[in-house]
BAFI-3210 file (N, C-alpha, C; in Angstrom, 3 decimals, decimal comma, padded with zeros to 6 digits):
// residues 247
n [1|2|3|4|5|6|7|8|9|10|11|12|13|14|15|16|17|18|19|20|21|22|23|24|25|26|27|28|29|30|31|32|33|34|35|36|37|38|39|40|41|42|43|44|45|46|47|48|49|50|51|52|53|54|55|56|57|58|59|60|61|62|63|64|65|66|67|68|69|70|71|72|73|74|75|76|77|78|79|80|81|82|83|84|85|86|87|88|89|90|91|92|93|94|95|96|97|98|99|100|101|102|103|104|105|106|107|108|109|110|111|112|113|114|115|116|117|118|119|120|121|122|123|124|125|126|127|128|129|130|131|132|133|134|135|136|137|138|139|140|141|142|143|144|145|146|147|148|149|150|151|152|153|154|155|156|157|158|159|160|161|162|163|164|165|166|167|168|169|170|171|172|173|174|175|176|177|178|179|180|181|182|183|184|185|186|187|188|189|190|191|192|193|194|195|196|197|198|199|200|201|202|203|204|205|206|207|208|209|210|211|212|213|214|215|216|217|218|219|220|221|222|223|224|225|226|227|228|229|230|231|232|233|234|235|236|237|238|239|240|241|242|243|244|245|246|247]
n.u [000,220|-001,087|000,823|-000,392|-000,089|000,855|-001,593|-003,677|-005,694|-009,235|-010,083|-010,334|-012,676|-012,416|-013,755|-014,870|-012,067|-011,288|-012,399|-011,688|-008,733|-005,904|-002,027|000,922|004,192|007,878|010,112|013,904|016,730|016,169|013,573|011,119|008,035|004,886|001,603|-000,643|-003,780|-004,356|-006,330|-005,588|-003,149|-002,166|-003,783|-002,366|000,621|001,957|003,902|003,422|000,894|001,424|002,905|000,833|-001,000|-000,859|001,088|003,983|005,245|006,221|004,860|002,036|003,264|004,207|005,326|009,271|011,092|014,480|017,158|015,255|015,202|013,365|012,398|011,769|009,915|008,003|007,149|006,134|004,009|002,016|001,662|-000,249|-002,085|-003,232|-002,970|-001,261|002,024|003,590|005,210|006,918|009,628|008,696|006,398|007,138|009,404|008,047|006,656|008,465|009,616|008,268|007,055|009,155|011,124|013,503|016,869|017,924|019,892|020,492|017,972|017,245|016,419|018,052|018,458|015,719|015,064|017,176|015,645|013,136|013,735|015,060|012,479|010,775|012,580|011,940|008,764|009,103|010,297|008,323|006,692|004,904|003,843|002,461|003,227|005,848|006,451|005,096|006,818|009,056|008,905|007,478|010,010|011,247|009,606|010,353|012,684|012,183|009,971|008,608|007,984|010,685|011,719|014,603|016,545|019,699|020,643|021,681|025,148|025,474|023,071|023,826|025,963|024,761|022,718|024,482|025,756|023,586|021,557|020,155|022,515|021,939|019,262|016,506|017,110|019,714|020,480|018,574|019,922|022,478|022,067|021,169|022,855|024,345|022,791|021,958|023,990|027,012|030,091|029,215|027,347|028,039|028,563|030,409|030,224|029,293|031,821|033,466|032,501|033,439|035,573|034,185|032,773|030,549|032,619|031,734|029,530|030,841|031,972|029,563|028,409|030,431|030,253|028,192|028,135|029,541|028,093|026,266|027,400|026,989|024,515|022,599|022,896|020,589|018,377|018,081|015,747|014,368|011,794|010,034|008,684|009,335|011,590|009,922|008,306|006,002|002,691|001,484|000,979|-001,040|-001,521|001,327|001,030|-000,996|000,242|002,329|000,583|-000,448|002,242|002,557|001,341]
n.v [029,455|026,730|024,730|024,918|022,848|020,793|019,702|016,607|014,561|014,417|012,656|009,222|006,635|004,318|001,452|001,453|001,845|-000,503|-002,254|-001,767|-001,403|-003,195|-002,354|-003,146|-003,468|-003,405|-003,824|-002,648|-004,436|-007,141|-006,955|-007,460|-007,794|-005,938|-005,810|-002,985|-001,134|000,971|003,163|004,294|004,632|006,191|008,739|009,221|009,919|011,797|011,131|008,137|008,468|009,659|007,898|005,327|006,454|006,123|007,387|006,139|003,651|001,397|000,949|-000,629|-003,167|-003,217|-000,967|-000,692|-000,261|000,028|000,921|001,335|000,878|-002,174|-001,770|000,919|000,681|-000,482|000,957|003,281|001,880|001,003|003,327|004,505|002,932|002,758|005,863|006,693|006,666|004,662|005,813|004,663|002,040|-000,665|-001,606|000,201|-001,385|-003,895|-003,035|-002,102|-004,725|-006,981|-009,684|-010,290|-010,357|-009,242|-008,993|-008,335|-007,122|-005,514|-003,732|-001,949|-000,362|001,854|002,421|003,057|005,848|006,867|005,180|006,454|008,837|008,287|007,245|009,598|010,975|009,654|009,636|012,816|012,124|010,520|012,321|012,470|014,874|014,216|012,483|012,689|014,860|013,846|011,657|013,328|014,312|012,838|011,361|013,828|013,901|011,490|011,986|014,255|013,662|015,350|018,401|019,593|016,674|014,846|013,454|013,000|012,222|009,278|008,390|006,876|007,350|010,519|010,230|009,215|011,453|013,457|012,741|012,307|014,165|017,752|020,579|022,400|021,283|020,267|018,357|018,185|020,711|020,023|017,686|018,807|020,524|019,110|017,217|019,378|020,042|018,225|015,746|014,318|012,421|010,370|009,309|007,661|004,472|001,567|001,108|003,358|005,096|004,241|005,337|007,900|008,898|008,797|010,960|013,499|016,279|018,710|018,789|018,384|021,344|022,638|021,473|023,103|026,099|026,623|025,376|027,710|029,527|029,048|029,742|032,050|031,222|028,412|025,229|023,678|025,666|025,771|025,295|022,604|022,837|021,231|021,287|023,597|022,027|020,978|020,059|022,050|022,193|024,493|027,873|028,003|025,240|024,890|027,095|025,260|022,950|024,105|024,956|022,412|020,963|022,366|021,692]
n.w [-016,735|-018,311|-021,069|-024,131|-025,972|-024,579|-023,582|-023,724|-025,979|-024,988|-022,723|-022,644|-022,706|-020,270|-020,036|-022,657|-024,215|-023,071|-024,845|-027,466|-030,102|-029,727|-029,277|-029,823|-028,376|-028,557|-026,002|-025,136|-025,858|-025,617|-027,051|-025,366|-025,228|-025,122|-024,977|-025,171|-024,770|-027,711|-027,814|-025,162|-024,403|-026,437|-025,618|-023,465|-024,691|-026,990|-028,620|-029,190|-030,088|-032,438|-033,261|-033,619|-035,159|-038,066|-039,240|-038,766|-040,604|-039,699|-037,400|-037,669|-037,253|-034,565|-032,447|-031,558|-029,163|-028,675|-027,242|-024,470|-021,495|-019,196|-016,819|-016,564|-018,326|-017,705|-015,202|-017,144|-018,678|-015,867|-014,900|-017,326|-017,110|-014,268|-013,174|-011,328|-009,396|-007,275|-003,872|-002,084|-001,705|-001,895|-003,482|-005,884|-006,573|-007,075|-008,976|-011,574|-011,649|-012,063|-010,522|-009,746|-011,974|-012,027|-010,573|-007,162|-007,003|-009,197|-008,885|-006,525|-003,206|-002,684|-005,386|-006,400|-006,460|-008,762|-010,887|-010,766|-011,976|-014,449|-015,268|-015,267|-017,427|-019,418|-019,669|-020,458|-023,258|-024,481|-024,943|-023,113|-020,784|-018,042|-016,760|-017,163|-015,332|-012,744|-012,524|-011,180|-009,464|-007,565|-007,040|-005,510|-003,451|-002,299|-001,421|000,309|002,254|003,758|005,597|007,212|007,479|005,800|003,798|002,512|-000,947|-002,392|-003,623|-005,885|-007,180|-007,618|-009,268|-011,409|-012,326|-012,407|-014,798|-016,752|-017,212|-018,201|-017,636|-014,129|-013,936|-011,918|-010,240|-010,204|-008,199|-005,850|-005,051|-004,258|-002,175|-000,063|000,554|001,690|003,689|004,765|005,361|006,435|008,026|009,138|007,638|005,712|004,317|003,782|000,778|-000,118|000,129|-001,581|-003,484|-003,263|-004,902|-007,169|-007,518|-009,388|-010,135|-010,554|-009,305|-006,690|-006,804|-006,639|-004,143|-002,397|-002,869|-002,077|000,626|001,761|000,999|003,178|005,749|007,300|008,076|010,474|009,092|010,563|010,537|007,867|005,763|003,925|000,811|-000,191|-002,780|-004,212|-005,405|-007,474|-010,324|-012,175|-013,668|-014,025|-013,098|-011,508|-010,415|-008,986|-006,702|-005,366|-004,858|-002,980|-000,607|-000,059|000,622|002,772|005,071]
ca.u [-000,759|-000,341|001,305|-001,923|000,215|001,300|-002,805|-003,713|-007,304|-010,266|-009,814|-010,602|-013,671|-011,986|-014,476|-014,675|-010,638|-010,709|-012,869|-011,163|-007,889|-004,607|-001,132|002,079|005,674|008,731|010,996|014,947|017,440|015,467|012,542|010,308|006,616|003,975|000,590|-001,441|-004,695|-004,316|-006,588|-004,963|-001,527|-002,916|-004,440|-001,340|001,732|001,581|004,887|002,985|-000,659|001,609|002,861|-000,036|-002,524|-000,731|002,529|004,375|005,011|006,294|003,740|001,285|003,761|004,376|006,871|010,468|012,025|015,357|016,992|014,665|015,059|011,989|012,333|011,337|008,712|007,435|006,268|005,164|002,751|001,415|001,191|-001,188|-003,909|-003,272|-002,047|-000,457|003,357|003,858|006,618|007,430|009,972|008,249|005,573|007,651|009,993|007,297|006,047|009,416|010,115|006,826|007,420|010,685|012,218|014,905|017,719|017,878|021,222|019,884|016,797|017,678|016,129|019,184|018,178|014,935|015,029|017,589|014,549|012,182|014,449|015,328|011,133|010,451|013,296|011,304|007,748|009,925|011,111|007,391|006,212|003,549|004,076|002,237|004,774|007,381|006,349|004,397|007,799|010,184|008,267|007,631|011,924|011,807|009,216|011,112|014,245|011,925|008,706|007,217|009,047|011,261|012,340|014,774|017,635|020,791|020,908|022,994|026,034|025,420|022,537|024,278|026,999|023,377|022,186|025,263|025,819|022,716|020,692|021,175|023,120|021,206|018,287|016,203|017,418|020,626|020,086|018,266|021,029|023,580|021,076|020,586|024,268|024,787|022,287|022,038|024,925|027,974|030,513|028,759|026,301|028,227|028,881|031,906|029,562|029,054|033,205|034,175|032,050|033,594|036,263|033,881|031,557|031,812|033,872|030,779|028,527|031,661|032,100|028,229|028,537|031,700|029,934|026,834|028,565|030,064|026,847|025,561|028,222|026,123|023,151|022,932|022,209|019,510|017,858|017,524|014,503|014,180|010,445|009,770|007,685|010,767|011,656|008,965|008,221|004,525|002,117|001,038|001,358|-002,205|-000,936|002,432|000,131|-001,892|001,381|002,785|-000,773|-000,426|003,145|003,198|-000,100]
ca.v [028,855|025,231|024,869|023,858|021,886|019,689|019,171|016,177|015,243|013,951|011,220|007,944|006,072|003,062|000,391|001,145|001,900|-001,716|-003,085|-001,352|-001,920|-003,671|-001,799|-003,832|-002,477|-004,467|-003,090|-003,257|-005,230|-008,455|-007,230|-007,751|-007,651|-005,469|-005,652|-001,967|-000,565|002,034|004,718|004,731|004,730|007,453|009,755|010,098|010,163|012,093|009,936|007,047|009,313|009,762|006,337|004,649|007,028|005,780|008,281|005,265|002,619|-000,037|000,373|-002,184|-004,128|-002,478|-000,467|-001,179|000,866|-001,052|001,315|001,544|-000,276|-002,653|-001,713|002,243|000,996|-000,957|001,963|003,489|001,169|001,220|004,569|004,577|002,502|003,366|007,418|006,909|005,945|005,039|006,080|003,637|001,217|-002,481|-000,856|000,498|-002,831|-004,986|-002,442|-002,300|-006,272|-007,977|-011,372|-010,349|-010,482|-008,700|-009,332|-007,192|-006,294|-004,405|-002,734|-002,166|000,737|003,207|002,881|003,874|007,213|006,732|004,481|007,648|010,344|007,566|007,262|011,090|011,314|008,454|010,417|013,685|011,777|010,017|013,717|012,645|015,574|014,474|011,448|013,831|015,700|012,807|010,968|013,560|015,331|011,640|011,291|014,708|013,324|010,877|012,788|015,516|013,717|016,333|019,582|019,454|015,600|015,126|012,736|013,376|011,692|008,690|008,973|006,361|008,257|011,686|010,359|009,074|012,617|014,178|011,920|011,937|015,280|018,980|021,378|023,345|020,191|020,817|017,368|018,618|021,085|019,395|017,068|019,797|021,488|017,926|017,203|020,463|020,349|016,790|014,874|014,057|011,534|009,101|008,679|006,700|003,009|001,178|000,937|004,665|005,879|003,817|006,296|009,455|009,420|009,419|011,897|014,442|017,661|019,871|018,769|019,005|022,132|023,392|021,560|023,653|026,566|026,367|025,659|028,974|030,645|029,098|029,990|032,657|030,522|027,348|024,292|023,553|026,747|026,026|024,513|022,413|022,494|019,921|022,315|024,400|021,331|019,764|020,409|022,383|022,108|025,367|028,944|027,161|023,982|025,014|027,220|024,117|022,142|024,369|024,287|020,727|020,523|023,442|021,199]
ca.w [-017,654|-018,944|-022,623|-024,535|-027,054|-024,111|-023,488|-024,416|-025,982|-024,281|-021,810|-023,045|-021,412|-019,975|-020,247|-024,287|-024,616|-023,112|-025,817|-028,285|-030,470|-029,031|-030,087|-029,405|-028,673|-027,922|-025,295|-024,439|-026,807|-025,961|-027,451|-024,575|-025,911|-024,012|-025,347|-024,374|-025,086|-028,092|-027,109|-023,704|-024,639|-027,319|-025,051|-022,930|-025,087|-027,986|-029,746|-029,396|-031,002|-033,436|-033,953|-033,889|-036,278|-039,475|-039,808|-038,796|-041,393|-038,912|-036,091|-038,508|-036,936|-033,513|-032,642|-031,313|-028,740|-028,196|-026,148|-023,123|-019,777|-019,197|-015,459|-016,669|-019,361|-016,605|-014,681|-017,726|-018,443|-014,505|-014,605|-017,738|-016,112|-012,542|-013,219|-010,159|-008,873|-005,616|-003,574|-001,188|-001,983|-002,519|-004,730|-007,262|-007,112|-007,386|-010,523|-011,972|-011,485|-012,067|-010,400|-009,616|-012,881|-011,925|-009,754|-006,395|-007,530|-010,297|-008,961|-004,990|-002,276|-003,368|-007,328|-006,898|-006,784|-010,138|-011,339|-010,867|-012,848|-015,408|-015,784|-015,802|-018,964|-020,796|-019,844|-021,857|-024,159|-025,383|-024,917|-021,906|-019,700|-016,954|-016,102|-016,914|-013,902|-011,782|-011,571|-010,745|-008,115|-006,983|-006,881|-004,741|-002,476|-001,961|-000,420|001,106|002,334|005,122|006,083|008,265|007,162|004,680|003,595|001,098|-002,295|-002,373|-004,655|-007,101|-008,435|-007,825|-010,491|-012,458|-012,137|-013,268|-016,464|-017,614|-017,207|-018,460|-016,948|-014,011|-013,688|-010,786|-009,545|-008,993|-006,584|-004,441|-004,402|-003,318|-000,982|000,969|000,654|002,927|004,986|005,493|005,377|007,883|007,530|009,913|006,958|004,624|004,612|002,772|-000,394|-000,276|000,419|-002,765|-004,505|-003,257|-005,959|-008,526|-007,831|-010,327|-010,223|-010,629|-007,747|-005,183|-006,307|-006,337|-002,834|-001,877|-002,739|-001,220|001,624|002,021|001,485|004,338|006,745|008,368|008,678|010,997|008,792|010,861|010,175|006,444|005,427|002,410|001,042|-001,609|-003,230|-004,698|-006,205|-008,077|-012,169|-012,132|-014,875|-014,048|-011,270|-009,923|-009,389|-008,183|-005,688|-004,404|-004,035|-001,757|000,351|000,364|001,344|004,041|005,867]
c.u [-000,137|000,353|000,294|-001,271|000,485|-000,385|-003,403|-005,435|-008,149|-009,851|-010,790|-011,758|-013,025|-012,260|-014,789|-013,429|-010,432|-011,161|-012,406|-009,659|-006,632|-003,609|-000,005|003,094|006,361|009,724|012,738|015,342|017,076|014,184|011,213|008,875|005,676|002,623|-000,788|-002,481|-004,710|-004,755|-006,699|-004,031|-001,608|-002,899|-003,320|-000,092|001,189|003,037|003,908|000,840|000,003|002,166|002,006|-001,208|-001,850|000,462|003,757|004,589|004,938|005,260|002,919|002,365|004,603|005,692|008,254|011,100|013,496|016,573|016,716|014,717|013,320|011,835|011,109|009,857|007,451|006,318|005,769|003,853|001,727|001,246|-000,243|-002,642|-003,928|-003,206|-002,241|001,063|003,515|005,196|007,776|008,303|009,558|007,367|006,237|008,959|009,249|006,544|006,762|009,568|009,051|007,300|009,107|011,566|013,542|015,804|017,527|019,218|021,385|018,744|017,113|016,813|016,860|018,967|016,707|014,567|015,911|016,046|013,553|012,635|014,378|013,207|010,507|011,423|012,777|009,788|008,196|010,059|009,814|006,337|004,399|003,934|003,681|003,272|005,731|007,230|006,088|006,108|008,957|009,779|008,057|009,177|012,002|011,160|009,826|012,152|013,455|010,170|008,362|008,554|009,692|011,875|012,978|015,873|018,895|020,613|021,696|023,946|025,829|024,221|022,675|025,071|025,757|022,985|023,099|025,585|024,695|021,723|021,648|021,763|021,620|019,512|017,751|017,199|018,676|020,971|019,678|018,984|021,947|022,753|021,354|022,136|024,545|024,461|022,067|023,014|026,362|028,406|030,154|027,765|026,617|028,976|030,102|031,744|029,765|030,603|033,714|033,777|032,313|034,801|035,756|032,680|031,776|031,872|032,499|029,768|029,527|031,584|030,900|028,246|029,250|031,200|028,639|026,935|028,807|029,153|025,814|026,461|027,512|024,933|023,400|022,432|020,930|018,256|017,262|016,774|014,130|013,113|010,767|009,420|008,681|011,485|011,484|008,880|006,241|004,529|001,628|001,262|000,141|-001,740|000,091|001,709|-000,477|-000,827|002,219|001,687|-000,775|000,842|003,467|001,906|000,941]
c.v [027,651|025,759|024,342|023,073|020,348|018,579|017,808|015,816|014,535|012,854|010,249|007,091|004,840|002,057|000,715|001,126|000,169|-002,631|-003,098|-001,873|-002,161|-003,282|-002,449|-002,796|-003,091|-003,555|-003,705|-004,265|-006,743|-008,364|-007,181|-007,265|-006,551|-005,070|-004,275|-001,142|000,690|002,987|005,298|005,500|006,149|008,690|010,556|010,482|010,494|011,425|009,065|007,022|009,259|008,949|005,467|005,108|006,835|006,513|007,090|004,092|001,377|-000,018|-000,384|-003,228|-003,999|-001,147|-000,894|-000,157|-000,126|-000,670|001,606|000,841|-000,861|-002,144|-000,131|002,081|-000,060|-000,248|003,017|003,231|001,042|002,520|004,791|004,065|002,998|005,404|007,463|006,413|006,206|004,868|005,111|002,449|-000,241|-002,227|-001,238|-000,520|-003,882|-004,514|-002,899|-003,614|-006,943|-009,581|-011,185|-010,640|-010,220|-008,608|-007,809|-006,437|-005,148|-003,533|-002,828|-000,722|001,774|003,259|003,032|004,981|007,672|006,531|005,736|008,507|009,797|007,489|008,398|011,524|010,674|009,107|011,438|013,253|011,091|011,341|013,033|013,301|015,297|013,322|012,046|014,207|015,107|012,380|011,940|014,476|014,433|011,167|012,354|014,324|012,408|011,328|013,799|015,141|014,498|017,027|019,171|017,442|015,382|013,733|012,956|012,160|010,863|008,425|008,105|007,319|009,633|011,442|010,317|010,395|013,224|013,779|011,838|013,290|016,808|019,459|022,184|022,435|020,460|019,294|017,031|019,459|020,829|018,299|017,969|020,254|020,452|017,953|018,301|020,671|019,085|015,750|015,362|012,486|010,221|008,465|007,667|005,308|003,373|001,373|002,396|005,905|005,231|004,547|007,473|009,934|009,694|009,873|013,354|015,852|018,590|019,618|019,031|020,292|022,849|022,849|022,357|025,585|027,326|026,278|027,123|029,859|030,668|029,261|030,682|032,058|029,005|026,017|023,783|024,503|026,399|024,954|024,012|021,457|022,008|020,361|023,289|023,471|020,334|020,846|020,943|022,515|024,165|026,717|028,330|026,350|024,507|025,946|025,785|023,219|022,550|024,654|023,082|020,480|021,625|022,874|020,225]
c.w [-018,356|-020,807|-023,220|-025,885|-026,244|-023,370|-024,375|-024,547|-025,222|-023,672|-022,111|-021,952|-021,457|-020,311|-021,790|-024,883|-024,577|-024,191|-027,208|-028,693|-029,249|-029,856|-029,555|-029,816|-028,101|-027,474|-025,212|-025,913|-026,808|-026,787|-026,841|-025,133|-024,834|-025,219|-024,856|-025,367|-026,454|-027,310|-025,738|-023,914|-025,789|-027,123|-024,355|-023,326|-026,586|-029,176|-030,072|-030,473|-032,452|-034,432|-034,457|-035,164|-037,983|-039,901|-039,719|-039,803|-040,337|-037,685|-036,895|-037,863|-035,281|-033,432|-031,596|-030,358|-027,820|-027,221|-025,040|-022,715|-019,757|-017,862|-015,641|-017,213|-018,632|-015,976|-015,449|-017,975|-017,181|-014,245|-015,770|-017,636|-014,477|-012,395|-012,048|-009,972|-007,887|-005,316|-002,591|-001,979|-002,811|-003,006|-006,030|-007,210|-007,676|-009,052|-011,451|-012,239|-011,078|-011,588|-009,948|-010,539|-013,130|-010,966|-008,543|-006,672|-008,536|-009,624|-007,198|-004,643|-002,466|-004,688|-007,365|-007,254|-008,463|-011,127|-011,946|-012,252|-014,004|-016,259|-015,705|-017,119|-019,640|-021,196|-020,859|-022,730|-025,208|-025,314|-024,206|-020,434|-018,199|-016,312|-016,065|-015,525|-012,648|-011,121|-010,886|-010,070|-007,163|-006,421|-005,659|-003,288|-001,774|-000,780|000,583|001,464|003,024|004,741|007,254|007,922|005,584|004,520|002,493|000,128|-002,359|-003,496|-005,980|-008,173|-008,208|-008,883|-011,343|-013,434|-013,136|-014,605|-017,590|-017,637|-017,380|-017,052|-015,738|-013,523|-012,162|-009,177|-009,084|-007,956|-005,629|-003,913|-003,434|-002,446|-000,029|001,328|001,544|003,606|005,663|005,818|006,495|007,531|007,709|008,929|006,199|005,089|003,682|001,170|-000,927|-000,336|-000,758|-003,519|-004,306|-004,220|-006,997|-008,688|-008,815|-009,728|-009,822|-009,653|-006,604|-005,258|-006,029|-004,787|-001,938|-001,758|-001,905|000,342|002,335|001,733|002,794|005,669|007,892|008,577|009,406|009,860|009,400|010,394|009,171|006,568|003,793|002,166|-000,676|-002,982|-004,295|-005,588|-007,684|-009,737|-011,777|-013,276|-015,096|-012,666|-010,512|-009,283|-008,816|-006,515|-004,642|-004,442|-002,951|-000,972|000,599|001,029|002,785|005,327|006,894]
res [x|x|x|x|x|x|x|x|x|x|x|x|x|x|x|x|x|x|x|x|x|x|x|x|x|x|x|x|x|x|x|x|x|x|x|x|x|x|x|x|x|x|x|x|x|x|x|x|x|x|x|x|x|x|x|x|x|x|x|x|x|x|x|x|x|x|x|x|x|x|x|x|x|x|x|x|x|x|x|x|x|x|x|x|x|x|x|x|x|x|x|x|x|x|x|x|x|x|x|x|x|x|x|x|x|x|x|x|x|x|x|x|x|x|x|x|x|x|x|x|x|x|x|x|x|x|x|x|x|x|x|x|x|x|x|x|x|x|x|x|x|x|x|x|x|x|x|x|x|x|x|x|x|x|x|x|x|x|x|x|x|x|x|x|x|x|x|x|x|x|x|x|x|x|x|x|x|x|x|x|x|x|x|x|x|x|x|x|x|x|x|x|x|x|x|x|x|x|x|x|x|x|x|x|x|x|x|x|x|x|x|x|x|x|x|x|x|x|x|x|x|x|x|x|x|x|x|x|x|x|x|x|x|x|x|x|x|x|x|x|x|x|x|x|x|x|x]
***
């Protein structure tokens, strides 16, 4: 059963949200401006319900979050008019890096899946559960689109992973899982062997272990369903996600 505190209230009719007030918030240590709909931005984050309805002194003057990546608050914003994130690569670059604002060096095909996790902790963090969950079931998709197809985690955002999320995170297991059932040395480039000194301590050894439970089973054998992964709102939905991913 959902948490009915994390319910949020009535969905906003679009075509009057758009006619309705404008709430500014400047992102990132530049400041970056983003001009968005109140009773959008309202409806789905209850920080920002609670910024905007007057508990705030400084929202009369927006608010400031000078910490957050614009890349993340990027696909915030595209998720609140679209409530969608797509998974494919040049999508969510082109979301992320409107116009290409941002160097490919910074936002590349191996940091999206970072990108994702990094924009499901910002969903948590403005308490709008369903991004919480959208992006980091979107991250697992990623690694585990169909059954039976899968890919390992590449190490920069396995150190990501480990530095930045609790203990126990669903998003590191399915690292170590992939890591044992998917990987072989032929996988890694030059980019990827400079990073095997500093992967940390506690994924080799959840890899090391894991290993040795699958001794009696063939790696092939094991099957890793997406579904086992993902954050559910609820036992229904988690039901109709594994119907959808076992199709």
């Amino acid at each position: 059963m959902a948490d009915k505190s994390q319910v949020p209230p009535v969905a906003p009719v679009y075509g009057a949200a758009a006619q309705g007030e404008i709430v500014t918030i400047f992102i990132g240590p530049e400041k970056k401006r983003y001009n968005i709909h109140k009773d959008i931005i309202c409806h789905h984050s209850e920080y920002f319900r609670t910024a905007f309805n007057g508990r705030w002194k400084e929202s009369d003057e927006g608010v400031t979050l000078e910490d957050v990546e614009v890349d993340v608050f990027n696909v915030f914003a595209h998720w609140l008019y679209a409530q969608e994130i797509p998974s494919d690569w040049e999508s969510l670059y082109d979301i992320a890096a409107p116009g290409h604002t941002l160097k490919k060096s910074v936002l590349n095909e191996w940091s999206i899946g970072e990108l994702l996790l990094r924009a499901s902790v910002f969903g948590d963090r403005v308490l709008a559960p369903v991004l919480h969950r959208l992006a980091h079931n979107t991250f697992v998709d990623r690694y585990v689109p169909a059954p039976g197809e899968y890919c390992s985690v590449n190490y920069a955002t396995v150190i990501w992973i480990y530095d930045n999320l609790p203990k126990g995170h669903m998003a590191m297991r399915l690292a170590v899982e992939l890591q044992c059932i998917v990987w072989n040395t032929k996988d890694d480039d030059e980019e990827e062997e400079l990073l095997w000194s500093k992967l940390p301590h506690e994924f080799l050894l959840a890899v090391m272990f894991r290993n040795n439970a699958l001794k009696e089973q063939k790696c092939s054998d094991v099957e890793v369903k997406a579904c086992y992964y993902h954050l559910h709102a609820s036992e229904e939905e988690k039901k109709a996600c594994k119907q959808k991913k076992q199709k």
